[in-house]
FIFIVO-905317 format. One record per residue (C-alpha): residue number from 1; chain; x, y, z; residue in one letter. Coordinates in Angstrom, 1 decimal, m for minus. Example, Ala and Ser with C-alpha at 12.3 -4.5 7.8 and 13.67 -1.06 7.14 Angstrom:
<recs>
REC, i, ch, x, y, z, aa
REC, 1, A, 12.3, m4.5, 7.8, a
REC, 2, A, 13.7, m1.1, 7.1, s
</recs>
This chain:
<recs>
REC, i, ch, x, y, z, aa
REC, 1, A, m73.0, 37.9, 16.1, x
REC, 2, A, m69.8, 40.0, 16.5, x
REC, 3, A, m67.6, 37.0, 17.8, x
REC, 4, A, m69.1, 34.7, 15.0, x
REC, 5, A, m68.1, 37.3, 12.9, x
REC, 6, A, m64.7, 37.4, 14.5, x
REC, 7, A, m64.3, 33.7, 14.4, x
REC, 8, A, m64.7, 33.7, 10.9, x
REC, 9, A, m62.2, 36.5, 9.2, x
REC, 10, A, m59.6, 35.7, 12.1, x
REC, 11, A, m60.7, 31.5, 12.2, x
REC, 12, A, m60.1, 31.6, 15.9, x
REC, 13, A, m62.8, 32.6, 19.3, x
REC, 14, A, m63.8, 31.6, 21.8, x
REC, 15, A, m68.0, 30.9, 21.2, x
REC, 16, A, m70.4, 30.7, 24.6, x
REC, 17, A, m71.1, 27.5, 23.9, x
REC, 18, A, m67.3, 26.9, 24.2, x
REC, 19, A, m67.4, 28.5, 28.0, x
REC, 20, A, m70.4, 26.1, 28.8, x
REC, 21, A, m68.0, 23.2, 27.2, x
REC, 22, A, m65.3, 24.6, 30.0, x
REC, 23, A, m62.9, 26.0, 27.7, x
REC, 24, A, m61.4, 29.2, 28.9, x
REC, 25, A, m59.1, 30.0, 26.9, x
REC, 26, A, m58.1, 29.3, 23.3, x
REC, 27, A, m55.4, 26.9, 23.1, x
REC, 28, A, m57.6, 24.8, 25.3, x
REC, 29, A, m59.8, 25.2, 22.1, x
REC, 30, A, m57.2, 24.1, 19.7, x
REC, 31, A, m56.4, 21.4, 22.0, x
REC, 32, A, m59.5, 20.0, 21.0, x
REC, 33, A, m60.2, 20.8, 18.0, x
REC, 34, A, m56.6, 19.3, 17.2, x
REC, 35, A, m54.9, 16.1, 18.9, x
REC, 36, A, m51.4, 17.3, 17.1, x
REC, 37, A, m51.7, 21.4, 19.0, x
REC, 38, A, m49.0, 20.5, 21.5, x
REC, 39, A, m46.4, 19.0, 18.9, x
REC, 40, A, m47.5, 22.3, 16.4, x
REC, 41, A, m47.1, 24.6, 19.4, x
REC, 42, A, m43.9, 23.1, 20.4, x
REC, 43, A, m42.7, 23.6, 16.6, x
REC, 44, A, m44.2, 27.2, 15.6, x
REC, 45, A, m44.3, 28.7, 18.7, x
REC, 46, A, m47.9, 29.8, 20.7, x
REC, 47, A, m50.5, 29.9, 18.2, x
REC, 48, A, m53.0, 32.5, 20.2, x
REC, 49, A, m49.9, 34.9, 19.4, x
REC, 50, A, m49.6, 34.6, 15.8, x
REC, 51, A, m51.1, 37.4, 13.3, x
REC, 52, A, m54.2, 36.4, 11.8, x
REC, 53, A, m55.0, 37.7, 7.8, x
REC, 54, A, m55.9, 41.3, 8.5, x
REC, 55, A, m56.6, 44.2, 5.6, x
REC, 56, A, m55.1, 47.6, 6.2, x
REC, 57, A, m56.4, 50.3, 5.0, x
REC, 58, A, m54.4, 52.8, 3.2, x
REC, 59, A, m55.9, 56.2, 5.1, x
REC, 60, A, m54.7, 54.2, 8.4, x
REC, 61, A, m58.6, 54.0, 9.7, x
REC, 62, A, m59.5, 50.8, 11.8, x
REC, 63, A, m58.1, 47.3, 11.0, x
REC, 64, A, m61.8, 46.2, 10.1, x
REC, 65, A, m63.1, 49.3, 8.4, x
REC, 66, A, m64.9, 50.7, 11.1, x
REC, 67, A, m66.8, 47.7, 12.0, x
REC, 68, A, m67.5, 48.2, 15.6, x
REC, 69, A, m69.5, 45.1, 16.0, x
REC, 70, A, m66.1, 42.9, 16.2, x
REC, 71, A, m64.3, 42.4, 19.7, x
REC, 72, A, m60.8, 42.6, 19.7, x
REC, 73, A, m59.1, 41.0, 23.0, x
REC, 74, A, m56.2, 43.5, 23.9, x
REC, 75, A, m53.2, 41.6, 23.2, x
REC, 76, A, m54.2, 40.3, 19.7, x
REC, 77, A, m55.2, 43.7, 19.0, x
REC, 78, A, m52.1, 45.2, 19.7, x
REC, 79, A, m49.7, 42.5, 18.0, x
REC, 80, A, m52.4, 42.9, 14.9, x
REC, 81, A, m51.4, 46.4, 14.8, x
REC, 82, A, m47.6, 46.2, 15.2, x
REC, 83, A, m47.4, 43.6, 12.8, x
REC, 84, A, m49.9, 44.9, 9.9, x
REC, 85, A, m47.8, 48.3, 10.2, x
REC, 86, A, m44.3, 46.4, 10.5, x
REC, 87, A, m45.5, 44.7, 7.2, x
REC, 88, A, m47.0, 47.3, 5.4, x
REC, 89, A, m43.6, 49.8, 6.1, x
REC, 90, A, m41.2, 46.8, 4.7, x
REC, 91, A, m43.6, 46.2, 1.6, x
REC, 92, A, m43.2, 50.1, 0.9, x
REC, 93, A, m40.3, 51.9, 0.3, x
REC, 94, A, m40.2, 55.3, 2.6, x
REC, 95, A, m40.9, 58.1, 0.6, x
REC, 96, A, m39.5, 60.7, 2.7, x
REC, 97, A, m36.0, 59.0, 2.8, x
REC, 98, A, m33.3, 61.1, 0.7, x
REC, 99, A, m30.6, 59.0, 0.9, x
REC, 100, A, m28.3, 59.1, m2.1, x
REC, 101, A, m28.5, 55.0, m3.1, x
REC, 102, A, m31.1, 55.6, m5.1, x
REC, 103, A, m29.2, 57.2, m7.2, x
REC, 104, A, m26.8, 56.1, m9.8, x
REC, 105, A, m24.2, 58.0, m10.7, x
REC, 106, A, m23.9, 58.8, m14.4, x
REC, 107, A, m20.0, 57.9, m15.2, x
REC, 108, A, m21.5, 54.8, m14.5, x
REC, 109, A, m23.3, 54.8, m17.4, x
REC, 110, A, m20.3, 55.5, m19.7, x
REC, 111, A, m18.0, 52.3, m19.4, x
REC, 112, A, m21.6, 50.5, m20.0, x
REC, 113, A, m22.1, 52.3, m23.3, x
REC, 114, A, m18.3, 51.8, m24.7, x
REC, 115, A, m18.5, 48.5, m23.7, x
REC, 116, A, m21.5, 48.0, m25.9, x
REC, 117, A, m20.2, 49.9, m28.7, x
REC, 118, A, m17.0, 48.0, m28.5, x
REC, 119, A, m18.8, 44.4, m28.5, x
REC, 120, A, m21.0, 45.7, m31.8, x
REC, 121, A, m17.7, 46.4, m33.4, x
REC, 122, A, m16.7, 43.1, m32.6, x
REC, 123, A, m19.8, 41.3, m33.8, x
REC, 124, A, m19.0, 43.6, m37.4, x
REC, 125, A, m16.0, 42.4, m37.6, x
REC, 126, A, m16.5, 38.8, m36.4, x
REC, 127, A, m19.3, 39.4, m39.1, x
REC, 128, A, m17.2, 40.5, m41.6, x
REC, 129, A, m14.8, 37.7, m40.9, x
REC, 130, A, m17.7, 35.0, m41.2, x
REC, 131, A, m19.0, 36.4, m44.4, x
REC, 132, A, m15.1, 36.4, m45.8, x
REC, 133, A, m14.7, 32.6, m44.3, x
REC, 134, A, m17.9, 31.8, m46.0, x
REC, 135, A, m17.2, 32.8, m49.5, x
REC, 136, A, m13.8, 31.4, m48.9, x
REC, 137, A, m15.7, 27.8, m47.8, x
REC, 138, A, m18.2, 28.6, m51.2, x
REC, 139, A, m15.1, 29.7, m53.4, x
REC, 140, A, m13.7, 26.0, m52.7, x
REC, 141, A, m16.7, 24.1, m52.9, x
REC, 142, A, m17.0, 25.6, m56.5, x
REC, 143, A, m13.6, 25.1, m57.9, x
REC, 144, A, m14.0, 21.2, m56.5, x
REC, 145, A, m17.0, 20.9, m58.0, x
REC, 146, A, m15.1, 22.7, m61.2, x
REC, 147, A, m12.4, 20.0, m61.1, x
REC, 148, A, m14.9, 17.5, m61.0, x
REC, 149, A, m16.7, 18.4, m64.2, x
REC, 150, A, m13.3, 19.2, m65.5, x
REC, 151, A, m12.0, 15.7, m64.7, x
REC, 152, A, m15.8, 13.8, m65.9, x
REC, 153, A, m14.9, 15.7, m69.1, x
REC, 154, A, m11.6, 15.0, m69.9, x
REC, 155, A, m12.4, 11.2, m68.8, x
REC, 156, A, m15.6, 11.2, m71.1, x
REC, 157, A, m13.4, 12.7, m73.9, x
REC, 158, A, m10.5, 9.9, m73.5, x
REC, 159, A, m13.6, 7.2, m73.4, x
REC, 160, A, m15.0, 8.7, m76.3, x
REC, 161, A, m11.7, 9.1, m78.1, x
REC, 162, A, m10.9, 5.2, m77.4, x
REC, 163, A, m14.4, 4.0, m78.4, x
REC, 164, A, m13.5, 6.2, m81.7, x
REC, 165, A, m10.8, 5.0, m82.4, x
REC, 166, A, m11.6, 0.8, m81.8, x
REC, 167, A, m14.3, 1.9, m84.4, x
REC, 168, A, m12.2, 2.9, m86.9, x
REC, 169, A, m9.7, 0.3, m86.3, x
REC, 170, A, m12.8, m2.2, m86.4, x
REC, 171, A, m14.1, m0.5, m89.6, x
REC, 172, A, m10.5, m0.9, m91.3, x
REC, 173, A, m10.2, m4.7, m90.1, x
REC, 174, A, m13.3, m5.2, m91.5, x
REC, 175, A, m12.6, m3.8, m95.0, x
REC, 176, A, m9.2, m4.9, m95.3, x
REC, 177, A, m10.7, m8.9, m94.7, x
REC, 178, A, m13.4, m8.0, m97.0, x
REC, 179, A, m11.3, m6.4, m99.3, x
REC, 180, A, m14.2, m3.1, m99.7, x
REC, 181, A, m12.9, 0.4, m99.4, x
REC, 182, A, m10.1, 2.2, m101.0, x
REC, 183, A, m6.7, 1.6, m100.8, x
REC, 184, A, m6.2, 5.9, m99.9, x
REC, 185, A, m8.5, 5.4, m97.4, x
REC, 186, A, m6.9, 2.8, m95.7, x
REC, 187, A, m3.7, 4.3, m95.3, x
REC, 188, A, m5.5, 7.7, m94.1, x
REC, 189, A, m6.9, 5.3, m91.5, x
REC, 190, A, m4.0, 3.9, m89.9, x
REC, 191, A, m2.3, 7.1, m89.8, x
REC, 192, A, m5.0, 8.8, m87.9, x
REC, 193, A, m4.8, 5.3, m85.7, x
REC, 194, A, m0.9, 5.7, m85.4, x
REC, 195, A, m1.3, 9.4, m84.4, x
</recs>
């Protein structure tokens, strides 16, 4: 039961029915369990050697939580061991280490905090500057939109004074062949036309 249970949390072990087989030892296993083994040993090194998953438990009891039911053989053992705590001291930072990089020094601080109060009086004043180039950019937008109603008007006007005035002068061509109308009015007519 122990090796079954060992075979499964580490996936390796060798079973009794494996020694009746004639494997002795464990790469003779993955030999046959995998026709590749000798290419993947060849590339990553002896596989018996490599650390299986193991949990560690913070108050540095057993590997397996006290189960005493598991059988360790004495070399994994000890490369489980050496590597879980190799692992576990470069996950965590050492506590009682009092070296002075942790700490930053505080004029360090100070070039970081005028920088940033010099860039926000930048952005102000880039800001500012936009706002002032905007109203600019609006300022002429509205006078040339200004000079364009300015210039419809003054065309409208001169269209309107020309239809006006070929009125008139139609009006007075058409009284002066049909002889209607006043003589006074007539000559106040083609001054106004002259003008």
């Amino acid at each position: 039961m122990a090796a079954k249970r060992f075979e499964n949390l580490m996936g390796a072990g060798i079973m009794e029915e494996d020694e009746s087989k004639g494997i002795k030892s464990m790469s003779e296993k993955l030999e046959r369990m995998c026709p590749c083994y000798a290419e993947i040993d060849v590339i990553f090194g002896h596989k018996p050697n490599v650390t299986p998953i193991a949990s560690y438990d913070s108050q540095e009891k057993d590997i397996f939580n006290g189960d005493d039911d598991v059988v360790l053989l004495d070399k994994q053992s000890k490369s489980i061991m050496h590597s879980t705590q190799k692992h576990n001291q470069a996950l965590t930072p050492n506590l009682n280490d009092k070296s002075g990089s942790r700490k930053r020094p505080m004029d360090m601080f100070a070039p970081t905090y005028a920088n940033l109060l010099e860039s926000r009086q930048k952005a102000c004043e880039t800001n500012e500057n936009a706002c002032l180039e905007w109203e600019r950019e609006r300022w002429n937008e509205d006078k040339a939109s200004n000079m364009e109603k300015q210039w419809f008007e003054e065309v409208k006007l001169q269209k309107q004074m020309e239809f006006e005035e070929k009125q008139h002068t139609n009006k007075y061509e058409f009284e002066k062949k049909s002889g209607i109308g006043n003589v006074n009015l007539r000559k106040s007519n083609a001054r106004w036309i002259s003008l």
